[in-house]
C-alpha angles and dihedrals in degrees: 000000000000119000119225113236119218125275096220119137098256126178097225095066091066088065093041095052089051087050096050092035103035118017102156098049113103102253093197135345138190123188102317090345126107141140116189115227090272095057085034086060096037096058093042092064099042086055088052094052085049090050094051090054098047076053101260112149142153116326098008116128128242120192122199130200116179148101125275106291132152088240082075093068093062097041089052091041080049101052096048097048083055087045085238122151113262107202118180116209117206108259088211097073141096128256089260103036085056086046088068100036099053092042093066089071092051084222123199096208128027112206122196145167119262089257102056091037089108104054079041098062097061092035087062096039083053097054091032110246151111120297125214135182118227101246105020100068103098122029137212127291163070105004110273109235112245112271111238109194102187092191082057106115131181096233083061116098121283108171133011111210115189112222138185113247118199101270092048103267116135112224124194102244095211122208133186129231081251097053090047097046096049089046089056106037126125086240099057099072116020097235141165118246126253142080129333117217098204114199099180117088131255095265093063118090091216082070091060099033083057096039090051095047086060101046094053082053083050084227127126124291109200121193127187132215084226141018092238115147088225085061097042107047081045099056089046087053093055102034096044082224113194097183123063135159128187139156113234111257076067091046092045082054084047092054095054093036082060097034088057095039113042090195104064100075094065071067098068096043097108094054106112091175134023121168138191129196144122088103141031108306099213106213088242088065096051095053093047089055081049095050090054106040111034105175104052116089100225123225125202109212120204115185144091134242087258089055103031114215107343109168126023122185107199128202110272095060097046094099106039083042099054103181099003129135093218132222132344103267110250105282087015109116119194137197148177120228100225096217097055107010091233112154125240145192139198126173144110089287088067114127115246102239148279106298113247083343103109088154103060092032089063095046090052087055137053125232084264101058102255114139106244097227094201085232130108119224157179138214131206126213095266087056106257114147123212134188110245101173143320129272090204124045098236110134133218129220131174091332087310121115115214123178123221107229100050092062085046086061090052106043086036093093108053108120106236095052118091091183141351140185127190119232134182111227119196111263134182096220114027102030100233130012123212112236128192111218102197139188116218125221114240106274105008127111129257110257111225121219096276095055095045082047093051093040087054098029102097094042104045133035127268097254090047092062121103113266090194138014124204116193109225144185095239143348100239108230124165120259111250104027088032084211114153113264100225109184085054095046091050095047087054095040088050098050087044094054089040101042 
């Protein structure tokens, strides 16, 4: 007597349907680097078999920390086949930047590149869990059968994002198989087949939601070690990519990359959709992306990795919605919250909650259920959204969310500096820019940029150091909290620099 599996949305039959349909198409491929679907779902399953026998299981987190590398696809394929958590750490982080992180998902096995396996080993000896090494989990051998975990569901955690909240505080953004497997299905964007050139690394969850996208359409998934327009371009020529996303500080590289090198745009011929997002899209910069590559219809993505993709301006509407955000996303539904005009979303693409984290789940969401956004918005009569503003002060930068206060505690101590305050300033390229605003001790001398950036650079990431610094009289804070008063900081430190 047969027994009928579930029919739950899991992430691990995606793997198991390219390998069955398609076993000789590439899956995913980096530099030189490639495995087709069957040898995608082959060494899945050998990781998983290794897993089991290192005691992950369902439910159990991993987290890993490395740079982009084609290991991470089994392990993910593998961990979601086991119903274990994958959580992926930023690998631009310190050693103790990635500590705390980390240490959010209470992971039972911490899983890094060989180049970060020293710092690894005391960051695992410091939460208390397994170390292992990218590349040397499973090893070779007789093919491992294809775990089957019949308590697996596709409400149960798939991945674990970690995520910036407004004071600073990373959460774990938690979705489900489900989740996961409706963000990423074919019906979900009306797209042509063929390969995706991924630029964003493997931490984001834009890399997987992509990855994944192109996986249920058992297409290729290419990912890059960096995000260089030589690279790039390079990647979409040989691939014959038709898929690429990029937020526009990459586009505006890929511009000059093509601008210096004419041939480089026959290389981009075979692109049908290319898409920007994750900050403001100026209209320059769409007609740029239409002047070079002439024959892809652009897309321009707003959401968050608790909401998934929420508004989408297509390209028809670009130049009549300057500025705009576009439409709701099919079973995406928006408001306004009439007292503050912050937008919120509610769906079957939420998020499932901050892991072990009630308290900041229930302030993200209303007593309704509607996902709070953190941006302020406005909607015309045909029904186009656009971002007018934030109701927190994270900024972002490049696709990258840095909190304010987190880079203060670290510059406060420089000893010329008697305050400081972080500010996002408006920026073409980047979105936003972080700005230090600083007040100077009598007497010292006013550090510049580099020195702020050397002072912070071994305790914060790269992306999260100050890309200007304005001396001013005094940081404005309100009275009895004495807590900075952003909005008006920003407004003085614009019209200085401006001025």
């Amino acid at each position: 007597m047969s027994t009928v599996r579930s029919r739950d949305l899991l992430i691990g039959d995606v793997f198991r349907a390219g390998a069955a349909a398609v076993p000789g198409r590439v899956a995913v491929a980096l530099g030189d680097r490639s495995l087709t679907f069957a040898e995608l779902d082959l060494a899945a399953n050998a990781h998983a078999a290794a897993l089991a026998a290192r005691g992950i299981g369902h439910g159990d987190r991993v987290v890993l920390w490395s740079a982009t590398a084609v290991d991470a696809v089994p392990l993910f394929a593998a961990l979601a086949k086991l119903g274990a958590v994958f959580a992926p750490a930023n690998a631009l982080l310190g050693a103790d930047e990635a500590t705390a992180m980390a240490a959010l998902a209470r992971p039972t096995l911490l899983v890094v590149d060989p180049v970060r396996a020293g710092p690894g080993t005391e960051i695992a000896a410091r939460l208390g869990c397994d170390l292992a090494v990218l590349g040397a989990i499973a090893e070779p051998g007789p093919p491992a059968p294809d775990p089957v975990v019949p308590e697996l569901r596709e409400t149960d955690p798939h991945v674990l994002f970690f995520t910036s909240g407004t004071t600073g505080r990373s959460k774990g953004v938690v979705l489900s198989h489900r989740v996961n497997y409706l963000r990423s299905h074919p019906g979900s964007q009306l797209e042509p087949r063929g390969a995706t050139v991924c630029m964003y690394p493997l931490f984001h969850m834009g890399a997987w939601t992509m990855a994944l996208s192109a996986w249920q359409q058992q297409s290729t998934a290419v990912f890059v070690e960096r995000a260089d327009a030589d690279v790039l371009c390079g990647e979409i020529a040989r691939w014959r990519a038709t898929r690429f996303n990029a937020i526009p500080a990459v586009w505006r590289r890929i511009f000059e990359h093509v601008d210096a090198h004419p041939g480089a745009a026959a290389g981009l011929a075979s692109l049908r959709i290319v898409d920007s997002g994750t900050s403001a899209t100026p209209p320059d910069l769409l007609l740029g992306i239409k002047a070079r590559v002439p024959g892809a219809a652009r897309r321009v993505f707003y959401g968050s990795t608790e909401a998934g993709a929420v508004c989408l301006l297509r390209d028809e509407d670009m130049e009549d919605r300057p500025g705009a955000c576009g439409t709701p996303q099919h079973s995406v539904r928006v408001r306004l919250d009439p007292a503050t005009g912050e937008l919120q979303v509610q769906g079957p693409l939420l998020f499932d909650g901050y892991f072990e984290d009630p308290e900041a789940t229930a302030a993200a969401l209303t007593p309704d259920g509607w996902f709070r956004t953190g941006d302020l918005a406005s909607v015309d009569a045909d029904g186009f959204y656009s971002i007018v503003g934030r109701a927190a002060q994270v900024i972002r930068t490049g696709g990258e969310s840095v909190a304010p206060v987190e880079v203060e505690l670290v510059l406060a101590d420089h000893p010329a500096l008697a305050d400081v305050a972080v500010v996002g300033l408006p920026d073409p390229e980047w979105g936003e820019t972080v700005c230090a605003a600083v007040v100077v001790h009598p007497g010292a001398v006013a550090p510049d940029v580099e020195a702020l950036r050397r002072h912070a650079g071994e305790r914060l990431a790269r992306f999260k150091l100050p890309r200007r610094v304005v001396v001013v009289a005094e940081i404005p804070r309100t009275p009895a909290t004495r807590q900075v008063q952003r909005a008006l900081l920003a407004e003085q430190v614009q019209a200085q620099v401006t001025g």
